[in-house]
DOBA-24794 format. One record per atom (N, C-alpha, C, O): x, y, z; residue in one letter. Coordinates in steps of 0.02 Angstrom, whole numbers, padded with zeros to 5 digits, always signed. Last residue first. Layout:
N
XYZa/...
***
This chain:
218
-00026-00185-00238x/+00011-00212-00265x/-00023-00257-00304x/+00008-00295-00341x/-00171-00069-00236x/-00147-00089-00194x/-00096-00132-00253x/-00113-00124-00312x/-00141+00129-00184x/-00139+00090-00224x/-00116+00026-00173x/-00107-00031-00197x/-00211+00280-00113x/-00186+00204-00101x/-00186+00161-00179x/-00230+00167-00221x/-00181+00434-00106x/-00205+00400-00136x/-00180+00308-00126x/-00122+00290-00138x/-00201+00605-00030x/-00152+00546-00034x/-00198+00500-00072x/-00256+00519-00074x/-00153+00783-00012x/-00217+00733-00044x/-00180+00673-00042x/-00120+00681-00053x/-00123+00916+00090x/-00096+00869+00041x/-00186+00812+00044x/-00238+00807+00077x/-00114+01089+00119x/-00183+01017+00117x/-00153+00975+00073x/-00153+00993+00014x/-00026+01192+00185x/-00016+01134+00140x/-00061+01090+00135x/-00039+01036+00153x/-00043+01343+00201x/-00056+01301+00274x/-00061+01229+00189x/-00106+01235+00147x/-00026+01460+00110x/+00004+01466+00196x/+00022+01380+00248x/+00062+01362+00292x/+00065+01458-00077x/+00008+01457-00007x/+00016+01429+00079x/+00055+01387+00101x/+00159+01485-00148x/+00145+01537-00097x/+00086+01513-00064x/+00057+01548-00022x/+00298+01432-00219x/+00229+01409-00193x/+00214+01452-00138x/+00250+01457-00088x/+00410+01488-00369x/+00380+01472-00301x/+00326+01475-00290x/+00289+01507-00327x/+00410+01322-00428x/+00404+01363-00352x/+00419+01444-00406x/+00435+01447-00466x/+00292+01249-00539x/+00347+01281-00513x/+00335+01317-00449x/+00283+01336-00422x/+00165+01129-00509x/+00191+01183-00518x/+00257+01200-00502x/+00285+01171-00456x/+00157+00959-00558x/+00161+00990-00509x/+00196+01083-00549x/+00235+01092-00597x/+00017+00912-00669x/+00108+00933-00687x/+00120+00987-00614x/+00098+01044-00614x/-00094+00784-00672x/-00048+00846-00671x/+00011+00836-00655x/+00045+00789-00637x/-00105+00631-00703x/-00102+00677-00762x/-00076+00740-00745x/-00037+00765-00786x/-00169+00617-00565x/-00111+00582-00602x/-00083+00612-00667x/-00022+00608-00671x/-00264+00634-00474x/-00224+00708-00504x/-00155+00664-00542x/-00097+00686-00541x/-00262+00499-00394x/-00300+00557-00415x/-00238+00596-00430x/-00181+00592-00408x/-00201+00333-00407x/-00169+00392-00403x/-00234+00449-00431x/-00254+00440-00489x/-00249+00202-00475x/-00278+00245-00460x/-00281+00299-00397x/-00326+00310-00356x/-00102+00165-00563x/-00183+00170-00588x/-00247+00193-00555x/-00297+00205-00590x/+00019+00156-00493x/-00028+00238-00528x/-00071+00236-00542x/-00104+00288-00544x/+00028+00026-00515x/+00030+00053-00445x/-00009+00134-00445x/-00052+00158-00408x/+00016-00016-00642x/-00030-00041-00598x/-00051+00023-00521x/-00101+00047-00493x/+00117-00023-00732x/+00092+00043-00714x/+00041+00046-00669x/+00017+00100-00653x/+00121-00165-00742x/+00185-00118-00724x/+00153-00071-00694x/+00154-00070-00633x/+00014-00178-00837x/+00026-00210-00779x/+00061-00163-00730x/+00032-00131-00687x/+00058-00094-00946x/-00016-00099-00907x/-00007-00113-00815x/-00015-00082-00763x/+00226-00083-00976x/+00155-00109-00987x/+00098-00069-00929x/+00107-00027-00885x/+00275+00084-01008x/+00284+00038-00961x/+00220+00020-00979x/+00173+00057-00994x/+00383+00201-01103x/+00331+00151-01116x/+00341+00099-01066x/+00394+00067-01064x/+00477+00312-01008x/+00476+00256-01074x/+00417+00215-01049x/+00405+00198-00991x/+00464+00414-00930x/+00533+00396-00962x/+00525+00351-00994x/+00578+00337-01023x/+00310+00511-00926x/+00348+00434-00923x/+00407+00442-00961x/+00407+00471-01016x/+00238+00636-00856x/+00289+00628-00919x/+00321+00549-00910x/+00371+00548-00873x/+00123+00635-00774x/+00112+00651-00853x/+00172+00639-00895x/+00168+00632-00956x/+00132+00615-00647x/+00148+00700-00673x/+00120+00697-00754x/+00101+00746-00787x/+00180+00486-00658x/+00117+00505-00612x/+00110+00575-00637x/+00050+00580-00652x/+00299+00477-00702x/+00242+00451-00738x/+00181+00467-00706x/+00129+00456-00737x/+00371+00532-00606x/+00376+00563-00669x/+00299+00557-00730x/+00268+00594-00769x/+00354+00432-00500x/+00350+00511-00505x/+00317+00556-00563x/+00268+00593-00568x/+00414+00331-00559x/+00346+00334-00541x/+00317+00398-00550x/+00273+00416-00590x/+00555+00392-00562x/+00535+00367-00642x/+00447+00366-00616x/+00411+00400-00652x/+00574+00389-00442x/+00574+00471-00483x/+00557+00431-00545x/+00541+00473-00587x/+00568+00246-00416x/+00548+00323-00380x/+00515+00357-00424x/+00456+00359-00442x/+00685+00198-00501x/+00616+00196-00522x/+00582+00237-00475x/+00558+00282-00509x/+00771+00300-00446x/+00752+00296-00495x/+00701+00246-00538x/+00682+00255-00596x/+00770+00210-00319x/+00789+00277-00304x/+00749+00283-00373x/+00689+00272-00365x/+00824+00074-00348x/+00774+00085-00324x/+00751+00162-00332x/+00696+00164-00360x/+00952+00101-00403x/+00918+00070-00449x/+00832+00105-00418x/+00795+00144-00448x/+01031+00137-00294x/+01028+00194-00328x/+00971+00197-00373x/+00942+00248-00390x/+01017+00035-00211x/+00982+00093-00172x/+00964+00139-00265x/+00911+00161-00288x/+01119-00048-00303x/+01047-00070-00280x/+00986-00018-00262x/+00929-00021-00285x/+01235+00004-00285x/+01201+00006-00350x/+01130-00018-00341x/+01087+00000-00381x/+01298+00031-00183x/+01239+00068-00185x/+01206+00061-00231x/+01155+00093-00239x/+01442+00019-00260x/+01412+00046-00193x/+01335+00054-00210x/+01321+00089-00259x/+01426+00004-00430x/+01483+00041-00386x/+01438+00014-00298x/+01389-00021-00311x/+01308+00041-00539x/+01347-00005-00558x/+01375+00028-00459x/+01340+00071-00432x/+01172+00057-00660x/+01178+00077-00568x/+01244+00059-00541x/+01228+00064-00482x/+01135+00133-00798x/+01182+00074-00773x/+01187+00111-00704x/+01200+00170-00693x/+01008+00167-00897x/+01042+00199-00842x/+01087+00143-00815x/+01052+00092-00812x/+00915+00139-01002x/+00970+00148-01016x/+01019+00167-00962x/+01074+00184-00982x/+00776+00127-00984x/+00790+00175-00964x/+00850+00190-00995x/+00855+00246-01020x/+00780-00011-00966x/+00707+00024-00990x/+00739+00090-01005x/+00717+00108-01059x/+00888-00100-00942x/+00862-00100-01001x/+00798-00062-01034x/+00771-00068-01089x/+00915-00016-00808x/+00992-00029-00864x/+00944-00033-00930x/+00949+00012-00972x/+00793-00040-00734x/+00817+00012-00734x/+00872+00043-00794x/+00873+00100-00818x/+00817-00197-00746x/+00713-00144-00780x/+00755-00092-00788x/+00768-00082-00848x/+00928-00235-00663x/+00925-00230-00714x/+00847-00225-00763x/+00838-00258-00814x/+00869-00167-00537x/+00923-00121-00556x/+00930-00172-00629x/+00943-00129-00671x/+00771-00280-00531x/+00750-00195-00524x/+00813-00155-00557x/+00802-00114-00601x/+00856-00386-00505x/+00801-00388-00557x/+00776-00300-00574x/+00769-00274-00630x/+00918-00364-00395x/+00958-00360-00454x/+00903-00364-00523x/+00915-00344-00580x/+00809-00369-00298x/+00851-00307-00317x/+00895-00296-00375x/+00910-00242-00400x/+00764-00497-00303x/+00725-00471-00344x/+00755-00380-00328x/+00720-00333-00347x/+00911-00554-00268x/+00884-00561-00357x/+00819-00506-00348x/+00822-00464-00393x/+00885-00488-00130x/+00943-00496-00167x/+00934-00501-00247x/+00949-00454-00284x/+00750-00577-00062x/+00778-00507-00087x/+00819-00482-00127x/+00792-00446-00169x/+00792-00722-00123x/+00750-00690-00159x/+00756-00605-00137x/+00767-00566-00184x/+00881-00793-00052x/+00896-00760-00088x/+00857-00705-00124x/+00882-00654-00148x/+00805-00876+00043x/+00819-00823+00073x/+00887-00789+00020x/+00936-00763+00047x/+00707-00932-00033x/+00693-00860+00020x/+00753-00834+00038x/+00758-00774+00050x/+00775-00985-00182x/+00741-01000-00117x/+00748-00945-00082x/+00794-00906-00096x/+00638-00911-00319x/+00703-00932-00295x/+00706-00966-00217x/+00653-00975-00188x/+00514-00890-00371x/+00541-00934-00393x/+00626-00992-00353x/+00650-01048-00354x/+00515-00742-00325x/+00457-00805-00289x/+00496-00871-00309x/+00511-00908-00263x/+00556-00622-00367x/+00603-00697-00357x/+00580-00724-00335x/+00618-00758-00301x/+00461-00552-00395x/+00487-00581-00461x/+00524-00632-00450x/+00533-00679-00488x/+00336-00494-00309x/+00385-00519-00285x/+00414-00568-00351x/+00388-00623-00356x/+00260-00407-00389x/+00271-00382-00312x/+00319-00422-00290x/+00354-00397-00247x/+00289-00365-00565x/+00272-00427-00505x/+00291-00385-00443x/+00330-00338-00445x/+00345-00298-00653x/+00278-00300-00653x/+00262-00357-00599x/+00211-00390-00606x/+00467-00226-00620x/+00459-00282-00636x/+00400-00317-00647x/+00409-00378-00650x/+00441-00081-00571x/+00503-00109-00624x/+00484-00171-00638x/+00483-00170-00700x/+00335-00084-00523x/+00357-00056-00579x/+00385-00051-00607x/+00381-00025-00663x/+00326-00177-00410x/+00289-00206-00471x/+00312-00138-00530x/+00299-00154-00588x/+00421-00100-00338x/+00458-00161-00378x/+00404-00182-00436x/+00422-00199-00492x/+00340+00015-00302x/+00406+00022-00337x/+00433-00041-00388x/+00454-00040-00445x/+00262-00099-00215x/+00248-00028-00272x/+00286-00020-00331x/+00274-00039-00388x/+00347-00135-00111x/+00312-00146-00162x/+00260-00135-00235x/+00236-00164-00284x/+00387-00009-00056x/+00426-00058-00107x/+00407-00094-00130x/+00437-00110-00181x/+00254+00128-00074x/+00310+00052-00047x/+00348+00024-00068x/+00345+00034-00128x/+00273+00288-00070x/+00275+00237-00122x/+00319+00178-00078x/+00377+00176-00058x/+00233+00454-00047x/+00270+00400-00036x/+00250+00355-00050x/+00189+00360-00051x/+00259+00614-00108x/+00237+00560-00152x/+00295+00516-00089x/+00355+00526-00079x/+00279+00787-00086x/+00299+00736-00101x/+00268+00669-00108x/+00213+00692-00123x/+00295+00974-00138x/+00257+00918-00123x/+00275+00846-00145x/+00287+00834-00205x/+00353+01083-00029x/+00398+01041-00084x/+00339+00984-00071x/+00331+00954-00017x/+00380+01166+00085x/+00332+01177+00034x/+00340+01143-00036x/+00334+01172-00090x/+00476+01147+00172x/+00507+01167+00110x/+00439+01192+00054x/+00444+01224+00001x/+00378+01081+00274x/+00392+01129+00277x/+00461+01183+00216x/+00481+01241+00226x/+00399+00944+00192x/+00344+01000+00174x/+00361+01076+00221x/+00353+01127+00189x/+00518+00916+00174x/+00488+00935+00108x/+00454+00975+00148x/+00467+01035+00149x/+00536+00891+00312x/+00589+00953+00290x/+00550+00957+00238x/+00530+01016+00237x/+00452+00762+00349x/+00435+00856+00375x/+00475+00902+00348x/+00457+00961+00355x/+00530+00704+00266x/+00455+00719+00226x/+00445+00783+00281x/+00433+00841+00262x/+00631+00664+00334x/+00631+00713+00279x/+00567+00733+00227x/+00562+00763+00174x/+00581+00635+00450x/+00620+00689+00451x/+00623+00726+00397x/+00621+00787+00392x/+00535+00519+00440x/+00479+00566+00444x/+00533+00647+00448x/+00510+00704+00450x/+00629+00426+00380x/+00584+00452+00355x/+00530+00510+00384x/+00490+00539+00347x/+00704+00423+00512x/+00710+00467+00459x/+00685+00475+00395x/+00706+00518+00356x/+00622+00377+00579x/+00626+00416+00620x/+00651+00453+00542x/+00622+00502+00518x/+00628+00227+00520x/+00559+00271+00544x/+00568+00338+00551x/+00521+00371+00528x/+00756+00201+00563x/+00760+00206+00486x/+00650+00262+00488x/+00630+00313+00460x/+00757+00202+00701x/+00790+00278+00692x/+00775+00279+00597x/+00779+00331+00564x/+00677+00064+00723x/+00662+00162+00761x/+00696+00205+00703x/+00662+00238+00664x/+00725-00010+00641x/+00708+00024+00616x/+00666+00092+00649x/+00640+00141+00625x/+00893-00059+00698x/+00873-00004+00659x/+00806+00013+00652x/+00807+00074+00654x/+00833-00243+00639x/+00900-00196+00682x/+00889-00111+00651x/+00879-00101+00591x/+00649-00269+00645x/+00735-00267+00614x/+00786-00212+00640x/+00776-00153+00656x/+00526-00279+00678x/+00592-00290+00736x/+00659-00294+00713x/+00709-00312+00742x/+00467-00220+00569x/+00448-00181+00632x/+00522-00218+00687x/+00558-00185+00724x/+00425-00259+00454x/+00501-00275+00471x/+00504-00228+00530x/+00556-00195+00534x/+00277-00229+00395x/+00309-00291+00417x/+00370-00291+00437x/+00380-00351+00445x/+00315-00116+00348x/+00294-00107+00427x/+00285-00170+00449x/+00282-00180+00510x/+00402-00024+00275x/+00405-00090+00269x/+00365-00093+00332x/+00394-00063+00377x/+00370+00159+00212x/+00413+00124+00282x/+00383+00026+00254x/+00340+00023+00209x/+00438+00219+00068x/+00387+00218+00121x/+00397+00158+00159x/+00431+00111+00138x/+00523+00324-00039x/+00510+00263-00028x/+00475+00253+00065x/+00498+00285+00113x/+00463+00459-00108x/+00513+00441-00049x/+00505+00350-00044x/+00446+00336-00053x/+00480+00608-00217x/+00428+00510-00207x/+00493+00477-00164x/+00552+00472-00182x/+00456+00768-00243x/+00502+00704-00216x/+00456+00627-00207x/+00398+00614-00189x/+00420+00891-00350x/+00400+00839-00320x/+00452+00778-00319x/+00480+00749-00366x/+00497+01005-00397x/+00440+01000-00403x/+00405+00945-00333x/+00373+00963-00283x/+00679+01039-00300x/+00620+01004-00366x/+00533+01001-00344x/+00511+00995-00286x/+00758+01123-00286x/+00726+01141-00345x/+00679+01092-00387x/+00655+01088-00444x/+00832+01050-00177x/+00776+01114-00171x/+00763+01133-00230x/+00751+01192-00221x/+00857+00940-00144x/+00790+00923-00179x/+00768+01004-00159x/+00714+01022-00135x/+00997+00912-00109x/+00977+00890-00172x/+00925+00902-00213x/+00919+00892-00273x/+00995+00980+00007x/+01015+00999-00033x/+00995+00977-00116x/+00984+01012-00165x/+00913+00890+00086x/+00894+00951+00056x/+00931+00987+00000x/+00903+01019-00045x/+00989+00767+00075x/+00925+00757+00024x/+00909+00838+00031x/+00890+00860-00023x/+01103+00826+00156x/+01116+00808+00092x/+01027+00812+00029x/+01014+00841-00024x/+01017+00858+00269x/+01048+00908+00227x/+01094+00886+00169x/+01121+00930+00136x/+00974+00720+00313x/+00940+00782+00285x/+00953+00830+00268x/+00907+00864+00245x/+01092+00655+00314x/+01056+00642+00268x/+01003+00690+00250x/+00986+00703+00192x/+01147+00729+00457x/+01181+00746+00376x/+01137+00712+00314x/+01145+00741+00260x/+01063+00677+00550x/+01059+00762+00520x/+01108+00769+00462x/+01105+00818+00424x/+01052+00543+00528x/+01011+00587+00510x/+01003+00641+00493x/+00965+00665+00451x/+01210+00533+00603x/+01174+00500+00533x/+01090+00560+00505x/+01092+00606+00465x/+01179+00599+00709x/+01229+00622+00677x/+01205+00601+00619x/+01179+00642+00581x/+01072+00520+00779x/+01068+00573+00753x/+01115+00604+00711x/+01090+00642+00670x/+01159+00383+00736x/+01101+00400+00770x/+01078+00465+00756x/+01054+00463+00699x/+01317+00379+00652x/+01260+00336+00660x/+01218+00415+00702x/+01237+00474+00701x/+01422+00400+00501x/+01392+00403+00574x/+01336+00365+00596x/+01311+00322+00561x/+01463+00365+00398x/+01482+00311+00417x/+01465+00336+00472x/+01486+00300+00517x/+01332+00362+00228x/+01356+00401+00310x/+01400+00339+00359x/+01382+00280+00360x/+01301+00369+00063x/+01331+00331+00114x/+01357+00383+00181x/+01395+00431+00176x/+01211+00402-00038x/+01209+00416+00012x/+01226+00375+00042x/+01185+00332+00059x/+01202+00388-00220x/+01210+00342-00150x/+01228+00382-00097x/+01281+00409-00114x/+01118+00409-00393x/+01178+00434-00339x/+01163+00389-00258x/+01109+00361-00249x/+01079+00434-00560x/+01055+00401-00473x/+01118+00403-00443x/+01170+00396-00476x/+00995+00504-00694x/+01063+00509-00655x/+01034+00473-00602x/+00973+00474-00593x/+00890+00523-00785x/+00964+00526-00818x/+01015+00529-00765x/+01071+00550-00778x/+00799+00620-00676x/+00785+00568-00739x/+00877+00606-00755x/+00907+00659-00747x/+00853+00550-00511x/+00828+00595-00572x/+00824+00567-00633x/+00839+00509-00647x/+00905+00494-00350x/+00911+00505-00424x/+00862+00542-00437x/+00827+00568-00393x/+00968+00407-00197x/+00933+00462-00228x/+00947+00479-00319x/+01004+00472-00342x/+00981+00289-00075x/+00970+00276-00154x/+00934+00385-00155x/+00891+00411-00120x/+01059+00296+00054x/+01004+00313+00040x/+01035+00314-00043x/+01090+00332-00065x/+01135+00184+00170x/+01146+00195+00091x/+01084+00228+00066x/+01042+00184+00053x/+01111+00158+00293x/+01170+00148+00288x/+01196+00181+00213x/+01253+00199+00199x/+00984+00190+00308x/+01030+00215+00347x/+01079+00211+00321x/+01109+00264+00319x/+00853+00201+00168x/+00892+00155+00164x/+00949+00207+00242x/+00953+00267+00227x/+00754+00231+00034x/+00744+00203+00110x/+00808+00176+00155x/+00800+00119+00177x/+00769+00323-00095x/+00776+00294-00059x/+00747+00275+00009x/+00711+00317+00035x/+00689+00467-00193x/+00736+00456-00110x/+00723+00369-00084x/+00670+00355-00056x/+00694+00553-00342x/+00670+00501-00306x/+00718+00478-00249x/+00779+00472-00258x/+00605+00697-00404x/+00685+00687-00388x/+00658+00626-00337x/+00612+00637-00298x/+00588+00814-00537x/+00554+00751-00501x/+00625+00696-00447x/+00677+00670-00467x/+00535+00950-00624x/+00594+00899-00586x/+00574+00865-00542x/+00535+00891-00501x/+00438+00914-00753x/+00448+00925-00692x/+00502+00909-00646x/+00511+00850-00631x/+00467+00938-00920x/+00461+00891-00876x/+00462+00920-00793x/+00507+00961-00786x/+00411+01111-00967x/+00435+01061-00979x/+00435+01017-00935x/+00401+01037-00888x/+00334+01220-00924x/+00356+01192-01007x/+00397+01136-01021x/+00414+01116-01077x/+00193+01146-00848x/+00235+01150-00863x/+00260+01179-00919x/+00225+01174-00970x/+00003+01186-00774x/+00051+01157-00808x/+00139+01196-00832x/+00147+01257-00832x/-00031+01184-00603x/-00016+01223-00683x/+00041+01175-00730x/+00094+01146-00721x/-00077+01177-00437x/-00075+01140-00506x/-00078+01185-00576x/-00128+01215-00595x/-00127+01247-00348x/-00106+01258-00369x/-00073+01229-00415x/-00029+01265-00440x/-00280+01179-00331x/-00274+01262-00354x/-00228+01279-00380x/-00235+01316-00429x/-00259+01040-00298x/-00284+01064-00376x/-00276+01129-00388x/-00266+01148-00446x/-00110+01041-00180x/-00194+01045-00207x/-00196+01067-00280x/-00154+01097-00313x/+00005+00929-00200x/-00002+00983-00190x/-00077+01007-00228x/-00094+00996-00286x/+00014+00764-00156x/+00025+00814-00188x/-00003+00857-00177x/-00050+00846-00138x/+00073+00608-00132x/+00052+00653-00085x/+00061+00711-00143x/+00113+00708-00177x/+00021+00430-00121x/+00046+00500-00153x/+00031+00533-00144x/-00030+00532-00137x/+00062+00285-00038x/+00022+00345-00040x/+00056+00401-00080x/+00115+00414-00071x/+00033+00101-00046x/+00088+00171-00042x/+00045+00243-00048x/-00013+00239-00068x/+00042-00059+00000x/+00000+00000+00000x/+00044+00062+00000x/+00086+00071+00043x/
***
C-alpha cells in the first residue's frame, strides 16, 4: 500500500517542460537518490542522530529545486529489524523538511516500486527465500539498465536502482513517463487522483499545505 502526496488542484499548472522530479531511497546505511538521467548513493559512516542530520541536509540539498520528491515508504512488516526506530525516524524527518520546504511529495512502498520495475510484487518467488531479496534487487536495477538505459553499477548500485524507479513513478504520475511501461507495471498509478498533473513551479505561496493521498494496492 503506498500513498501519493501532492499539492492541491489550485495550485496545479502546467509546465514547459518535464517537472523535476527527484526520487529518495529508504535506506541508513545507503540512501538511493536520483533523477531522470542520473542516481547517486548516500553513504554516512555516522550513526544516530549524527546520521540523520547529515542525510537531511544532503536530500535538502539535493531536492531544493524540485517540483515533487517520491520517498520510498516504511516496510511495517520489518517492525523488529536492527534499526528500524531511527530508519522510521528518518523518514519522517525528511518528509517534514519537504513540506515545511513547501515541496510536495509522493510516498511509495517497495512494493509498489518493484511491481514497476518488474511488473510482479515479488519476481524472485521462484528462488529460495532467502535469496529472493537480493535477485529481486538485481532484477529492479536490471528494468532500470534496459528500460531506461541507466547502469547503477559501484556501492549502492541497488539503493541507486530503487531511487530511480521512484522518480521514474513520479515522473509518470505528473504526465511525463521515461519510457513506455506495460499496463501491468503501471498498476501502482492506476488509481493515483491528479495523475495527469504537472506539479507547479516554485515558487509556492500558499500558507497552510492540504496534501491529498491516494492508495494503491500491489
Amino acid at each position: 500500500m503506498s500513498s501519493l502526496v501532492a499539492a492541491p488542484a489550485a495550485i496545479l499548472a502546467p509546465a514547459p517542460g518535464p517537472p523535476l522530479v527527484i526520487g529518495v531511497g529508504s535506506s541508513l546505511t545507503c540512501t538511493g537518490i536520483a533523477g531522470d538521467g542520473w542516481a547517486d548513493a548516500l553513504r554516512c559512516k555516522g550513526k544516530g542522530h549524527r546520521r540523520l542530520r547529515w542525510l537531511r541536509e544532503e536530500v535538502r540539498e539535493r531536492t531544493r529545486l524540485a517540483d515533487l520528491v517520491v520517498i520510498e515508504g516504511a516496510a511495517y512488516g520489518r517492525g523488529g529489524q536492527a534499526g528500524h526506530h531511527e530508519l522510521v525516524g528518518q523518514r519522517w524527518i525528511l518528509t517534514q523538511d519537504l513540506r515545511d520546504r513547501k515541496i510536495p511529495y509522493a510516498v511509495v512502498n517497495a512494493q509498489s516500486r518493484t511491481i514497476y520495475a518488474t511488473g510482479s510484487a515479488n519476481p524472485a518467488k521462484d528462488y529460495p527465500k532467502e535469496k529472493r531479496a537480493r535477485i529481486a534487487n538485481g532484477m529492479v536495477r536490471d528494468a532500470v539498465a534496459e528500460r531506461y538505459g541507466l547502469e547503477c553499477d559501484g556501492p549502492g548500485r541497488y539503493d541507486k536502482a530503487n531511487a530511480f524507479i521512484l522518480a521514474a513513478m513520479g515522473l509518470h504520475w505528473a504526465g511525463w513517463p521515461l519510457a513506455v511501461v506495460p499496463a501491468r507495471t503501471a498498476g501502482p498509478l492506476a488509481r493515483c487522483p491528479g495523475r495527469n498533473a504537472v506539479p507547479a513551479r516554485k515558487p509556492m505561496t500558499w500558507d497552510n499545505v492540504e496534501f491529498f493521498s491516494c492508495r494503491t494496492q500491489g
